[in-house]
PDBQT receptor file of N, H, CA, C and O in Angstrom, charges set to zero:
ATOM      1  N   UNK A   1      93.903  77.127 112.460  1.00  0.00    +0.000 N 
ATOM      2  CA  UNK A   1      93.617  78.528 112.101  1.00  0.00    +0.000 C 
ATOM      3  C   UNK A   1      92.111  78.754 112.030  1.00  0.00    +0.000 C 
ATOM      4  O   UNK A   1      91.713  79.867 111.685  1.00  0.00    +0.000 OA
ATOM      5  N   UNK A   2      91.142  77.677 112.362  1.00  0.00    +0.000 N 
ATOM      6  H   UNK A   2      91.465  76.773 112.642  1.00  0.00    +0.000 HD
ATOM      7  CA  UNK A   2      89.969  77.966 112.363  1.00  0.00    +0.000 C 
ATOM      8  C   UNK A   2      89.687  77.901 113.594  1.00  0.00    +0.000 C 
ATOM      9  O   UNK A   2      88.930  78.871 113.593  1.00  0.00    +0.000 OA
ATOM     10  N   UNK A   3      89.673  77.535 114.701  1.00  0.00    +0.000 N 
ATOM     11  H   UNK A   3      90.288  76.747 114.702  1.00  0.00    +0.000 HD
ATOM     12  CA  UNK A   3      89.143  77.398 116.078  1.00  0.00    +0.000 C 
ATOM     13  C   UNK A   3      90.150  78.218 116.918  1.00  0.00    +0.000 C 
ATOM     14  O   UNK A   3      90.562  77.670 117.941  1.00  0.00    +0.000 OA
ATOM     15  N   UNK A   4      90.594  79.441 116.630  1.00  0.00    +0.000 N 
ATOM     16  H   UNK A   4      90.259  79.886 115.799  1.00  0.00    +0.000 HD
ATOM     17  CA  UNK A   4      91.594  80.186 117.759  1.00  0.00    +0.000 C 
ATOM     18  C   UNK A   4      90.828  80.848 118.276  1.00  0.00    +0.000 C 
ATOM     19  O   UNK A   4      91.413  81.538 119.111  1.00  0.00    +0.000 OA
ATOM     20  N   UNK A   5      89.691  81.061 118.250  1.00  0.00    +0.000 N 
ATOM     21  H   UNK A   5      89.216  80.501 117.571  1.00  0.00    +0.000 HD
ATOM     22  CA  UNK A   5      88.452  81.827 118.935  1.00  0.00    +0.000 C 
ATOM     23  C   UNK A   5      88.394  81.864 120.135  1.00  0.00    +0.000 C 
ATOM     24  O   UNK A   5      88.304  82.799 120.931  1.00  0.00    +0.000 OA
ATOM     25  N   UNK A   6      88.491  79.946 120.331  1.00  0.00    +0.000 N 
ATOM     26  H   UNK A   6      88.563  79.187 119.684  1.00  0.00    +0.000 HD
ATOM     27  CA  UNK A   6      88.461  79.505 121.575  1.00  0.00    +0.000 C 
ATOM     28  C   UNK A   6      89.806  79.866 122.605  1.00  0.00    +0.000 C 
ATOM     29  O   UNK A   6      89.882  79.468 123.768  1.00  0.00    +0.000 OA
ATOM     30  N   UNK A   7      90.607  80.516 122.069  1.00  0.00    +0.000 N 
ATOM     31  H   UNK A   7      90.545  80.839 121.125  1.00  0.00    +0.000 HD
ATOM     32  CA  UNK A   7      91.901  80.694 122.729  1.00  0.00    +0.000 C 
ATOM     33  C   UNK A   7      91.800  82.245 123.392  1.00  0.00    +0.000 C 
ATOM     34  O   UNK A   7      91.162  83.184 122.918  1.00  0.00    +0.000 OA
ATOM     35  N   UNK A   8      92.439  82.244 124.362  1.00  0.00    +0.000 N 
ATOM     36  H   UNK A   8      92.957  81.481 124.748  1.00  0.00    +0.000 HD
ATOM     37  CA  UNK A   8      92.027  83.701 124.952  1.00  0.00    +0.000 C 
ATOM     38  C   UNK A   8      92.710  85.106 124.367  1.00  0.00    +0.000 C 
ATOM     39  O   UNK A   8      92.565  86.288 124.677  1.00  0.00    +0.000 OA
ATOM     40  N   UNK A   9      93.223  84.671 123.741  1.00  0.00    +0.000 N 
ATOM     41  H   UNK A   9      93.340  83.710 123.490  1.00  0.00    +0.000 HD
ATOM     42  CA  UNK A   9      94.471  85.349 123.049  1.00  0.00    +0.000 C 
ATOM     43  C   UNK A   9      93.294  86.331 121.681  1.00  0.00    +0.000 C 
ATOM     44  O   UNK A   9      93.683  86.822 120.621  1.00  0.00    +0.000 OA
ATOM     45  N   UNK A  10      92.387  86.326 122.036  1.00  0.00    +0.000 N 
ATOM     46  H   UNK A  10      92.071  85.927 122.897  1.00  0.00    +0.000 HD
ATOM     47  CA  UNK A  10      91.274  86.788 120.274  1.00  0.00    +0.000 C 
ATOM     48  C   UNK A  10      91.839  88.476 119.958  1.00  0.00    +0.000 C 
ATOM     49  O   UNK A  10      91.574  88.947 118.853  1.00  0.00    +0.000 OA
ATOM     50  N   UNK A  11      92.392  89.084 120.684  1.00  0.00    +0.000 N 
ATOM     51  H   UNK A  11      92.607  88.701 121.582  1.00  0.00    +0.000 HD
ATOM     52  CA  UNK A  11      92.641  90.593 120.147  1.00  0.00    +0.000 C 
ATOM     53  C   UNK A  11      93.389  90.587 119.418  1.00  0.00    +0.000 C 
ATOM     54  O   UNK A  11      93.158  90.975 118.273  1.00  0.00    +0.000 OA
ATOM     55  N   UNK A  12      95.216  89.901 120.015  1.00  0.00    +0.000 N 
ATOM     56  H   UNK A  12      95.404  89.586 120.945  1.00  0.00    +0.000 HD
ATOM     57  CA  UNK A  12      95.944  90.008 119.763  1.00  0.00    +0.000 C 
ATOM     58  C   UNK A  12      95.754  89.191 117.971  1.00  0.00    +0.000 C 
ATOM     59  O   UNK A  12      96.156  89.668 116.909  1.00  0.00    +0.000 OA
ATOM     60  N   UNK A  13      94.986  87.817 118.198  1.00  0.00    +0.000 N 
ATOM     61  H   UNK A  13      94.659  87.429 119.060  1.00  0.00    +0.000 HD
ATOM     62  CA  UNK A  13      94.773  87.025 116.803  1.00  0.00    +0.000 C 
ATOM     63  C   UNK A  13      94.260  88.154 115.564  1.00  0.00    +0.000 C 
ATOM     64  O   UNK A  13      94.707  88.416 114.447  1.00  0.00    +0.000 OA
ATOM     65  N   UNK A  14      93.484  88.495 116.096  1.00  0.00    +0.000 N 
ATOM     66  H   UNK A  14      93.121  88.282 117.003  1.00  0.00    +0.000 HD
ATOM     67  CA  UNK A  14      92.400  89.584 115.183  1.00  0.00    +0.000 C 
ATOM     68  C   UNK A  14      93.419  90.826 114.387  1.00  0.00    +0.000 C 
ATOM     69  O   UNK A  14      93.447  91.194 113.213  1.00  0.00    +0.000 OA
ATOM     70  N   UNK A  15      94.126  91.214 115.465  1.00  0.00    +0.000 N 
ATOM     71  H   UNK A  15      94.103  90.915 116.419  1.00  0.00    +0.000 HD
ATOM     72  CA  UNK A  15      94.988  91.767 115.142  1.00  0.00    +0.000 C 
ATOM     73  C   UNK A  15      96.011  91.537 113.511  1.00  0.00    +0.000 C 
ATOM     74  O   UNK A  15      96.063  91.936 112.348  1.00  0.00    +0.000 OA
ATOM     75  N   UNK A  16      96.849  90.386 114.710  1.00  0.00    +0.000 N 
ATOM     76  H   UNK A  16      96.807  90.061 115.655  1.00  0.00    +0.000 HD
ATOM     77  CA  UNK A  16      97.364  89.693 113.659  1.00  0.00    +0.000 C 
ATOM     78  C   UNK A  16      96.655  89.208 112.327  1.00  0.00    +0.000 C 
ATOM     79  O   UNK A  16      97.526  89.158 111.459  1.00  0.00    +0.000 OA
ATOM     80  N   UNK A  17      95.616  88.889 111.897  1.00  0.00    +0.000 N 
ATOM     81  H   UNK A  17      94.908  88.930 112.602  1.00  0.00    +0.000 HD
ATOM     82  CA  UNK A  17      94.986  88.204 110.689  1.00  0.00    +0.000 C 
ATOM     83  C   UNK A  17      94.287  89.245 110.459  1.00  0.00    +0.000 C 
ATOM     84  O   UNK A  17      93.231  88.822 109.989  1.00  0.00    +0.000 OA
ATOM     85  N   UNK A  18      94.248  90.549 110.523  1.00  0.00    +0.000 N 
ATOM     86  H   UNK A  18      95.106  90.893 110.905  1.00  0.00    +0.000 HD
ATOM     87  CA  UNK A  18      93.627  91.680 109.895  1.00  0.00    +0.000 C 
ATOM     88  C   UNK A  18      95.300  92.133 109.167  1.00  0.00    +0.000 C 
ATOM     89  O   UNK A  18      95.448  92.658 108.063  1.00  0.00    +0.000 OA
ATOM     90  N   UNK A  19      96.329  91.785 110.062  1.00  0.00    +0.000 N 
ATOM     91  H   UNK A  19      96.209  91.358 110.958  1.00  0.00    +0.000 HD
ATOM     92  CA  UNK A  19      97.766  92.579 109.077  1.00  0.00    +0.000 C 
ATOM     93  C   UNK A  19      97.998  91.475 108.117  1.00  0.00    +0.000 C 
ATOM     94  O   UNK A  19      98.509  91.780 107.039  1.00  0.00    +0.000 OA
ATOM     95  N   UNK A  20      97.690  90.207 108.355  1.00  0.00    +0.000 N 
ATOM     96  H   UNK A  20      97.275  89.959 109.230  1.00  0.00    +0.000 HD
ATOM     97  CA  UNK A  20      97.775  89.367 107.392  1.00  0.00    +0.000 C 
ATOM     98  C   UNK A  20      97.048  89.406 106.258  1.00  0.00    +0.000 C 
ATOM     99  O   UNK A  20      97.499  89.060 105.166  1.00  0.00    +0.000 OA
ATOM    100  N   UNK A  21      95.801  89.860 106.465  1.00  0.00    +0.000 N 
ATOM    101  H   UNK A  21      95.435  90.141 107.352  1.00  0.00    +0.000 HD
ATOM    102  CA  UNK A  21      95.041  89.975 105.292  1.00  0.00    +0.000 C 
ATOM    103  C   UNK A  21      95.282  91.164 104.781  1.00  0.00    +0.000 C 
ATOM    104  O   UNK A  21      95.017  91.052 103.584  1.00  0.00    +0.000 OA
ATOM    105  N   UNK A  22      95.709  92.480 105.046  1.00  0.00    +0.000 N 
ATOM    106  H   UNK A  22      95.924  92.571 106.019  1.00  0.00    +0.000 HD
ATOM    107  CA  UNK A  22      96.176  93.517 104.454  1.00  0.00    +0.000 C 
ATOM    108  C   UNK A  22      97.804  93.297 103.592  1.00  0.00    +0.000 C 
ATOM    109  O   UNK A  22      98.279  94.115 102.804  1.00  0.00    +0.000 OA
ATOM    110  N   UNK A  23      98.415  92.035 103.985  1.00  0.00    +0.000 N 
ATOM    111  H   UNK A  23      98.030  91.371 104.625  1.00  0.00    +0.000 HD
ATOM    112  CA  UNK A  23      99.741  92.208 103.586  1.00  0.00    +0.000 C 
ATOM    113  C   UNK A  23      99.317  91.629 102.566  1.00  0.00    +0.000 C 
ATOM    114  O   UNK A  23      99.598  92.272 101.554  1.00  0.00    +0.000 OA
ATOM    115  N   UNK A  24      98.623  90.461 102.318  1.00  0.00    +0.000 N 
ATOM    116  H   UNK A  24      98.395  89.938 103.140  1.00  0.00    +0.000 HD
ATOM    117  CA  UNK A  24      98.422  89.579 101.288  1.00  0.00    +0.000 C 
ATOM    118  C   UNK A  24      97.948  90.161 100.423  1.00  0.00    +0.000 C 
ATOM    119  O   UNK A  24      98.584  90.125  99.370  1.00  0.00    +0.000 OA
ATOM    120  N   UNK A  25      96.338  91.144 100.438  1.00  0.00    +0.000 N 
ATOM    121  H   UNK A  25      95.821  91.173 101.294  1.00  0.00    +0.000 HD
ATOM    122  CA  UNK A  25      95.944  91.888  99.497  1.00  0.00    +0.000 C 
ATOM    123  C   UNK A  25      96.857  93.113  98.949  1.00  0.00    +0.000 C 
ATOM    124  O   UNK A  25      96.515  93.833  98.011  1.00  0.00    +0.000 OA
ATOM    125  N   UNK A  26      97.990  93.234  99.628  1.00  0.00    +0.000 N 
ATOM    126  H   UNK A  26      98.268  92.649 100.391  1.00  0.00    +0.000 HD
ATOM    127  CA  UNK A  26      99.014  94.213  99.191  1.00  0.00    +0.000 C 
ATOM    128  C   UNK A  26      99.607  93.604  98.113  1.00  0.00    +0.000 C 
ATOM    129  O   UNK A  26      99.458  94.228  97.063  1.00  0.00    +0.000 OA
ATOM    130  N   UNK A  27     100.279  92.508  98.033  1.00  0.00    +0.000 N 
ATOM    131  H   UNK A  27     100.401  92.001  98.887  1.00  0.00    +0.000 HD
ATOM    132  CA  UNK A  27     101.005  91.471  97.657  1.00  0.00    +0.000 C 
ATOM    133  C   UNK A  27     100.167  91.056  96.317  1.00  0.00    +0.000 C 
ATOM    134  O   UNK A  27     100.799  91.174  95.267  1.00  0.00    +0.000 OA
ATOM    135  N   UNK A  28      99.023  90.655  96.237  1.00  0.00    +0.000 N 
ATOM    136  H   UNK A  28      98.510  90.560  97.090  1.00  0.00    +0.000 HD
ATOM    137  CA  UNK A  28      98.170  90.014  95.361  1.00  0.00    +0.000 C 
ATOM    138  C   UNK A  28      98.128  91.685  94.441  1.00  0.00    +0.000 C 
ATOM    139  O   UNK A  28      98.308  91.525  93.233  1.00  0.00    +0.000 OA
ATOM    140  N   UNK A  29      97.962  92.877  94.784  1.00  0.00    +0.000 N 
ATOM    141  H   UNK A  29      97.815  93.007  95.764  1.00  0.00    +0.000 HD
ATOM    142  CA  UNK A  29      97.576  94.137  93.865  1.00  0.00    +0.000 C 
ATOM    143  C   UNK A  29      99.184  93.687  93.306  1.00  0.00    +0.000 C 
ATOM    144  O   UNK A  29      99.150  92.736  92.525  1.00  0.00    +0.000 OA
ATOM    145  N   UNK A  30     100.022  94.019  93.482  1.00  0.00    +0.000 N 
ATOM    146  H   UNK A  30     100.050  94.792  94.116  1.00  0.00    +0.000 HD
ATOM    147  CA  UNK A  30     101.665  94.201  93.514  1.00  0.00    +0.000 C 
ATOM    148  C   UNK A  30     101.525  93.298  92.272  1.00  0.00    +0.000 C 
ATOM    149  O   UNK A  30     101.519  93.778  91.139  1.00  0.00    +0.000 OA
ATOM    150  N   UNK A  31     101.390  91.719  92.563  1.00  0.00    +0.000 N 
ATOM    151  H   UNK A  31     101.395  91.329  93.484  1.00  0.00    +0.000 HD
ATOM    152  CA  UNK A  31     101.445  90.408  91.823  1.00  0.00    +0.000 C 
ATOM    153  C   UNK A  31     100.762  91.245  90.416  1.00  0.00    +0.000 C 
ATOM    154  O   UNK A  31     101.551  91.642  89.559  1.00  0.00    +0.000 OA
ATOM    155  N   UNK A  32      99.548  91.437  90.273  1.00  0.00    +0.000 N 
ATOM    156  H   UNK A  32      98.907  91.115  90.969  1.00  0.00    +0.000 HD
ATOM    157  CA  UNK A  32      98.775  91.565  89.415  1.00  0.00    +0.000 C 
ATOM    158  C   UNK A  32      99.650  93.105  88.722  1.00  0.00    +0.000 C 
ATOM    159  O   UNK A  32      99.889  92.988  87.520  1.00  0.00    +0.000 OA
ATOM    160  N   UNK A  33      99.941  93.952  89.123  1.00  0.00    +0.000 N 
ATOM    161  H   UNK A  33      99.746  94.047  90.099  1.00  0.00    +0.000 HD
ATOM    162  CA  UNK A  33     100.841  95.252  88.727  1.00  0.00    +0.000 C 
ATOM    163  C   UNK A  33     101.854  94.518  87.710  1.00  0.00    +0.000 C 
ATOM    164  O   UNK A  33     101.928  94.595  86.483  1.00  0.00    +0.000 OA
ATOM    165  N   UNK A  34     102.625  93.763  88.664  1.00  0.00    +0.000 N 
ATOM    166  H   UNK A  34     102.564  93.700  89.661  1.00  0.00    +0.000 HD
ATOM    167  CA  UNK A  34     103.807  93.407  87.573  1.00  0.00    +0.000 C 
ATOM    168  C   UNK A  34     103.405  92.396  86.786  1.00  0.00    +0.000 C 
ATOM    169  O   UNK A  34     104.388  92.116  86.100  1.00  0.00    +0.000 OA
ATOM    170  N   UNK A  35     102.537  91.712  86.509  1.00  0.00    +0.000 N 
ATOM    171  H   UNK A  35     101.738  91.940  87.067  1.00  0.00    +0.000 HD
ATOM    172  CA  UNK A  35     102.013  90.695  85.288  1.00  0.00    +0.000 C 
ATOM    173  C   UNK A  35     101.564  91.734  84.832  1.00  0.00    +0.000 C 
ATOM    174  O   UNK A  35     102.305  92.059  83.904  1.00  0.00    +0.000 OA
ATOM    175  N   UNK A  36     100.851  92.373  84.940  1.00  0.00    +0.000 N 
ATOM    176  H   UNK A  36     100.250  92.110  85.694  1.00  0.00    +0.000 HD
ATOM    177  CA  UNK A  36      99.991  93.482  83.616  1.00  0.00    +0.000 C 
ATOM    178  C   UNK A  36     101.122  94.361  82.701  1.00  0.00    +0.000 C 
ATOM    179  O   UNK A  36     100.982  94.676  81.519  1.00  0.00    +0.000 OA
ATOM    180  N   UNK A  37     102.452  94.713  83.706  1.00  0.00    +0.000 N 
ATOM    181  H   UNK A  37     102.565  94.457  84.666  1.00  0.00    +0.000 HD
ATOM    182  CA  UNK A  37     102.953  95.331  82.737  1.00  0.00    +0.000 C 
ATOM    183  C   UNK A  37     103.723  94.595  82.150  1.00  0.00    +0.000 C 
ATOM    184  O   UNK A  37     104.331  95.001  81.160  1.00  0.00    +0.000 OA
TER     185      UNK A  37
């Protein structure tokens, strides 16, 4: 997951690990919502 740069595939990756990082920071607010209440 660190050297896919080199793979020709970089849009589609970018892609993908920009929805990954939006799902996770979705997930992590969510996490923190239901511990607080």
């Amino acid at each position: 997951m660190t050297s896919m740069h080199h793979s020709g595939s970089g849009r589609s990756f970018s892609q993908v690990s920009r929805a990954a990082m939006v799902l996770i920071a979705v997930l992590l607010c969510v996490e923190q919502l239901l511990a607080f209440r």
